[in-house]
N, C-alpha and C positions, 0 to 999 in steps of 0.2 A: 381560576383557582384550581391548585392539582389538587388530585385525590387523597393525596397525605393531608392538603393543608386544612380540606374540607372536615377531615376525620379528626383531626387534630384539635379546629376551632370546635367540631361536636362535642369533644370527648372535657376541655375545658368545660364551656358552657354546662354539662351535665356534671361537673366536679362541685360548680359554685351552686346549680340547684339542690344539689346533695346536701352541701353545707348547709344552705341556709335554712332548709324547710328544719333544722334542731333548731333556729331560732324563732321565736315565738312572734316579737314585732312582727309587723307586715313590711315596715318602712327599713327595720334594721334588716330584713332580708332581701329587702330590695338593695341597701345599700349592699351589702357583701356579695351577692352575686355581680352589681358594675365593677365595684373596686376590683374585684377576680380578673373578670374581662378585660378590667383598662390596667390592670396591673401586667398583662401578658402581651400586648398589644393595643394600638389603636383604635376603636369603635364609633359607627357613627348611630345617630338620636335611635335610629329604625331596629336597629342589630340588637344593642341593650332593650329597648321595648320588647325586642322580640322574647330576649332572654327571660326578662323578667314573667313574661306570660306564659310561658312555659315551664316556670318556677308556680305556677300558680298564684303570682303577686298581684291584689285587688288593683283594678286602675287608678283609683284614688293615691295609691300608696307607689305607684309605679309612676305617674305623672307625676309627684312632688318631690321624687328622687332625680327625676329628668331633668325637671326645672333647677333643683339645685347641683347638679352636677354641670351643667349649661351656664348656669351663674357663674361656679368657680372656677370656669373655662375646663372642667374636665373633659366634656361634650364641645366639639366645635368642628362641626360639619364642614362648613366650609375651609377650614383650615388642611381639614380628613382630603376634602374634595383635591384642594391645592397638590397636597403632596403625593395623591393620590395617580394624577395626573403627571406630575415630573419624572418620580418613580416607574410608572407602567410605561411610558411614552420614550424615558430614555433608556431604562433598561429591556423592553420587550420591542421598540419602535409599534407599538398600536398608534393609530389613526386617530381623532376627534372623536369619528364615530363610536365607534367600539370602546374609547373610553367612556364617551357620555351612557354608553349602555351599561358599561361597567359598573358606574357609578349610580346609576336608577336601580340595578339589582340589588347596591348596598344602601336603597333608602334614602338618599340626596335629593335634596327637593330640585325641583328646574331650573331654579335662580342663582343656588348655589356651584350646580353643574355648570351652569352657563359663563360664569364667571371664572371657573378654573379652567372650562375649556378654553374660552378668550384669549385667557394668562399665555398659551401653547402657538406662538409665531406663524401666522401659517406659511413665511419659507421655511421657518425649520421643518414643519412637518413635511413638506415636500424635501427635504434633503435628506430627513429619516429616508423615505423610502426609496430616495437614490442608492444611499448609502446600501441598504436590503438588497438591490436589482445589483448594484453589483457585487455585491457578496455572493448574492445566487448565482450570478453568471460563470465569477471565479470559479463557482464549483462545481460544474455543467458545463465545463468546455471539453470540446470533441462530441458532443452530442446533436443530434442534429437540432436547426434554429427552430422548429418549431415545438419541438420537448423542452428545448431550452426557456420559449419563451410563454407556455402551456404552465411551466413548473413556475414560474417568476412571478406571471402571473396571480398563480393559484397563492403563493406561499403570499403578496400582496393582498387578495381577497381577503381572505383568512383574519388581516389584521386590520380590515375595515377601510385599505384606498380605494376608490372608484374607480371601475374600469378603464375611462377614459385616462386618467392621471399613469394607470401602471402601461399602460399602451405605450404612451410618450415616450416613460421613462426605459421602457424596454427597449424602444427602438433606437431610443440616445444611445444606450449601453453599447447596443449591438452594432449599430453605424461607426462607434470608439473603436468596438475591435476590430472594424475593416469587414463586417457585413456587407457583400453585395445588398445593393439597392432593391433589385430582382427578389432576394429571398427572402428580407422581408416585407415586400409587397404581396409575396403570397400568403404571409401567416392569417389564417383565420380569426377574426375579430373577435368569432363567437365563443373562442377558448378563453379570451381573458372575460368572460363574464361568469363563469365557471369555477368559482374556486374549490371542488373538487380535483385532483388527479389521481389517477391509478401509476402513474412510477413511483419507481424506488425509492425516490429519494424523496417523495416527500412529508414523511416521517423527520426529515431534517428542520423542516418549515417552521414546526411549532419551537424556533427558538427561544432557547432558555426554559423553556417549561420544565426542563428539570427541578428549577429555583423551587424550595417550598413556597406557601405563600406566607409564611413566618417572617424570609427574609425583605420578601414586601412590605407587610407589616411594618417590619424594623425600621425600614430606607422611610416608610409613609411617618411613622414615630417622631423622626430627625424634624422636621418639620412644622406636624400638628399640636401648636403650640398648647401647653397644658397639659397635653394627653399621656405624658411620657411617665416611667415608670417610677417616681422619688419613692426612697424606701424611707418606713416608721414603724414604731417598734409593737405594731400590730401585725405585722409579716406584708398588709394587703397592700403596703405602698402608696396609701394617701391617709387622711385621716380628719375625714367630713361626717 
């Protein structure tokens, strides 16, 4: 998540605890701080608890909002999980890995992770990362093969493939472009374990992180059925 997107979902989140604490219910202000949430964006079960708890909302009154937002499909984790996974995977090429981490930082129980990761080919995921080695390679030619395959590496790490796999995939690339055999037999194994680099260029790695994560959001939205923003003529967009 970038730093706008983090500040962005804080500065929400503290708009709807504002609200609600003028309302007196417990349950009514548990409900206007989700409706806020899921009116702006997608939310999975963890994220709204959180919310709510830092609205000061009894557990009583925060569990029986959950459960009814969950009934009416407003809440629907694994759905969040699904789109969650398409979205970051086709537009960022992240890994299995680093998605399933992804997804345990936003609260997704194991069973429901496990099944969106499943959902994710694993040839396509190996062609994701084809696709990335030659992207990097296009753009680190004339460099010598071992920066080149140091940065390929690194910028693979990064998005959770395993050494072994961007090794391969490196040396398919560079064998394409008429790579002596010779040079890369000499690249050092122990650079692609490293996803650290010190070049230039790999400030370029973290592709797309430009994106807020609003337009995440939006793409995970398309998706997570229920969760999306119908408007009524309370402003908040649903009306439970």
């Amino acid at each position: 998540m970038t730093r706008y997107g983090r500040a962005s979902e804080s500065g929400e989140a503290a708009a709807s605890e504002a609200q609600a604490r003028d309302v007196q219910d417990p349950e009514a202000r548990a409900r206007l701080i989700c409706l806020r949430l899921l009116t702006a964006a997608p939310r999975t079960r963890a994220q709204l608890a959180q919310a709510m708890r830092h609205g000061g909302i009894p557990a009583e009154a925060a569990d029986a909002i959950l459960v009814r937002f969950t009934d009416a499909g407003l809440i629907d984790d694994a759905a969040f999980a699904r789109a969650w996974v398409e979205s970051r995977h086709h537009s960022r090429g992240l890994s299995k890995r680093s998605l399933s981490a992804e997804l345990r930082r936003q609260g997704i129980q194991v069973e429901e992770i496990r099944e969106a990761i499943d959902a994710l080919d694993p040839e396509q995921e190996v062609a994701t990362a084809r696709h990335l080695v030659e992207r990097k390679m296009a753009s680190t030619r004339g460099r010598p093969p071992e920066t080149r395959a140091r940065q390929a590496a690194g910028m693979l790490a990064r998005k959770g493939y395993p050494p072994g796999l961007a090794f391969r995939l490196i040396r398919e690339a560079m064998q394409q472009e008429g790579a002596g055999l010779g040079e890369l037999d000499e690249l050092d194994a122990d650079a692609y374990l490293d996803p650290d680099t010190d070049d230039a260029g790999a400030g370029s790695d973290a592709e797309d992180t430009s994106t807020g994560q609003n337009a995440e959001d939006a793409s995970a939205g398309q998706d997570a059925e229920g969760t999306g923003s119908g408007r009524h003529g309370d402003g908040t967009g649903y009306s439970l």
